[in-house]
C-alpha positions in Angstrom: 17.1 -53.8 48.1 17.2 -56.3 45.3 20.6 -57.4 44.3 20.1 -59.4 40.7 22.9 -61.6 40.6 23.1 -64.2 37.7 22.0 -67.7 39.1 21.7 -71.3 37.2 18.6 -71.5 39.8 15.8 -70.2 37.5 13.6 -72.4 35.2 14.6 -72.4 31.9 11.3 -72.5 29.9 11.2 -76.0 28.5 9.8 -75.8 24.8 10.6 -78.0 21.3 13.8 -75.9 21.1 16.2 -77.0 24.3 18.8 -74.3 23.5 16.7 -70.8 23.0 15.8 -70.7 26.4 19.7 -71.3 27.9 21.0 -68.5 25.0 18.9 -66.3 26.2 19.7 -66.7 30.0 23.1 -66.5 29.3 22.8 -62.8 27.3 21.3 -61.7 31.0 23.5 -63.5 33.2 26.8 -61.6 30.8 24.7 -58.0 30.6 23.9 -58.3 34.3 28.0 -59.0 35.1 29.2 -56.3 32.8 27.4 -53.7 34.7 28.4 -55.0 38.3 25.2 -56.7 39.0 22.9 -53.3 38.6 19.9 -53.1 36.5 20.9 -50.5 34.6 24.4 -48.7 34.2 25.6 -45.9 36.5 24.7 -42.3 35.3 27.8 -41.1 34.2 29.5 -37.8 35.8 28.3 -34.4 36.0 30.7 -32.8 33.4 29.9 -36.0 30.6 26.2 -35.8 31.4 26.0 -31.9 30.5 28.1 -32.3 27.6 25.3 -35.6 26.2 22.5 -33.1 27.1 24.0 -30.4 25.2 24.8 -32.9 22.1 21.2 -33.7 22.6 19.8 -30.0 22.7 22.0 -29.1 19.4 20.4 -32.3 17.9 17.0 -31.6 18.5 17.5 -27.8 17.4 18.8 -29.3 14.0 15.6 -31.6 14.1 13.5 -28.0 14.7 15.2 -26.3 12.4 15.2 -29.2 9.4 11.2 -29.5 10.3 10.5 -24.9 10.2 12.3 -25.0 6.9 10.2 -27.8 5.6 7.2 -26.6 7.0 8.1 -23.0 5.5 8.5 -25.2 1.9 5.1 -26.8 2.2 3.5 -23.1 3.1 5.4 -21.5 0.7 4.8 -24.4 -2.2 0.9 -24.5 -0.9 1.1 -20.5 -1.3 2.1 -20.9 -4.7 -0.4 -22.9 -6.1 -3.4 -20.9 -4.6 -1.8 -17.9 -6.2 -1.3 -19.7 -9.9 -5.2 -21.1 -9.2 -6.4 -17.4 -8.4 -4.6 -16.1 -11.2 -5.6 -18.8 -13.6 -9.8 -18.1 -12.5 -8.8 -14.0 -12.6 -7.5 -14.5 -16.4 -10.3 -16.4 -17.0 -13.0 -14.4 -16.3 -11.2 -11.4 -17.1 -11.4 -12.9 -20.5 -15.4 -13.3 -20.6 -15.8 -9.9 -18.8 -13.6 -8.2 -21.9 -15.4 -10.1 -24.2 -18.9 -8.7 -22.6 -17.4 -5.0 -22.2 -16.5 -5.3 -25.9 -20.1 -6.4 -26.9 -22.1 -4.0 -24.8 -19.1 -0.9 -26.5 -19.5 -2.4 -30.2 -23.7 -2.2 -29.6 -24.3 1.1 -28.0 -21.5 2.5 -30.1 -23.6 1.1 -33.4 -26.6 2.8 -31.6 -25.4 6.0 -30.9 -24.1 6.7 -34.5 -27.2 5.2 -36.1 -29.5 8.0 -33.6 -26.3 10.8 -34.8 -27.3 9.7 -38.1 -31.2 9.8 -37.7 -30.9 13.8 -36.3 -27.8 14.7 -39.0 -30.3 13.4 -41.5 -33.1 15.3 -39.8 -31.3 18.4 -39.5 -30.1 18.7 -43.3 -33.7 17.8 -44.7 -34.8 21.2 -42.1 -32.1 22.8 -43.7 -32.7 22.0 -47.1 -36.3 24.1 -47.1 -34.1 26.7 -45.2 -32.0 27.0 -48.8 -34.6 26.6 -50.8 -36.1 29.6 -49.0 -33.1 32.1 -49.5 -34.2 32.3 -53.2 -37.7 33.7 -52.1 -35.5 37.4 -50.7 -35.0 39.6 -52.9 -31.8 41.6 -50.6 -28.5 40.0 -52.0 -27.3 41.4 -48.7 -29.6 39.2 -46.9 -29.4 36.2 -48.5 -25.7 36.1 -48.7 -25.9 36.8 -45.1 -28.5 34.0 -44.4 -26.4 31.9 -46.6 -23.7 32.1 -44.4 -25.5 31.6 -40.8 -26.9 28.1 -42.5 -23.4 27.3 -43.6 -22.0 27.8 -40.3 -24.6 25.4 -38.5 -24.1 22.8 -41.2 -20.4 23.1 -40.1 -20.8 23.5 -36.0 -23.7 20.6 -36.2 -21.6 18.0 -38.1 -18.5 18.5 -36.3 -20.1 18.5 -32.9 -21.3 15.4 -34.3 -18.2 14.1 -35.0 -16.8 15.4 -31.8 -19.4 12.9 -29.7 -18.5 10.0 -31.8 -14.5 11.0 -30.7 -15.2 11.6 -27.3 -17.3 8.4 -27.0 -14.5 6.2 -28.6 -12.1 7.7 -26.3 -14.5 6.7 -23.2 -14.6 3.3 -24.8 -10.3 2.9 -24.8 -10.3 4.5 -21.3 -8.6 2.0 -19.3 -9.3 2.1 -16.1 -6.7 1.2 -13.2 -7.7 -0.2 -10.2 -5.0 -0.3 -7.0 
């Protein structure tokens, strides 16, 4: 076994600066005398060791713990921002779909009154050689009662008309809920 013990017998490296190499021999020479001429210092006792471990363990659980919740910080932060990205592309293009949906309503709703309007037109020109007709009988009874029928389907036409139109708006203002 080696037994380092501090001698004046080794070289001293000789450079410009005489003294460096002596300071530095004699910072050995004192560390190797405090700890009995050992290279390194006794392990302390049982009991003292257990307790520096357990210091240790609580210090690297503190270390664990101060890394999770700054790890659960970044997640959560990152978390955040994907969200306030995915809403800000959903708001967009929930914006140009409206604005589509609204189009495409606004047009078809324009067509289908302008074709209710073609057949309401249609149907009262029909209708006007249908009056014109109940001059030609000569049964009061029978015109009155003509009269009448062609008055009712004036009536049940143009509010089944109108009817459409409502029931077609309230399609449109439908909204539709998707979970």
């Amino acid at each position: 076994m080696l037994k380092n013990t501090p001698t004046t017998g080794y070289p001293v490296p000789k450079k410009n600066h005489p003294g460096i190499g002596s300071q530095n021999q004699e910072t050995v020479n004192i560390t190797l005398a405090r700890y009995g001429n050992r290279s390194f210092p006794a392990m302390p006792d049982w009991s003292r060791r257990r307790r520096i471990r357990g210091h240790l363990r609580k210090e690297l659980e503190k270390g664990f713990e101060f890394r999770l919740k700054r790890l659960s910080l970044e997640l959560e932060r990152a978390l955040h921002q994907v969200r306030e990205e995915t809403n800000h592309a959903l708001v967009m293009n929930k914006a140009h779909l409206r604005k589509e949906r609204m189009e495409y309503f606004a047009n078809s709703y324009n067509e289908m009154v302008e074709r209710f309007n073609d057949l309401a037109e249609e149907f009262l020109r029909s209708l006007d050689s249908r009056f014109e007709r109940l001059n030609r009988y000569k049964n009061d009874a029978i015109r009155e009662r003509e009269e009448m029928r062609l008055n009712n389907t004036v009536d049940t036409f143009l509010s089944s008309l109108d009817q459409l139109i409502d029931e077609y708006r309230s399609i449109i203002s439908e909204q539709v809920d998707h979970q």
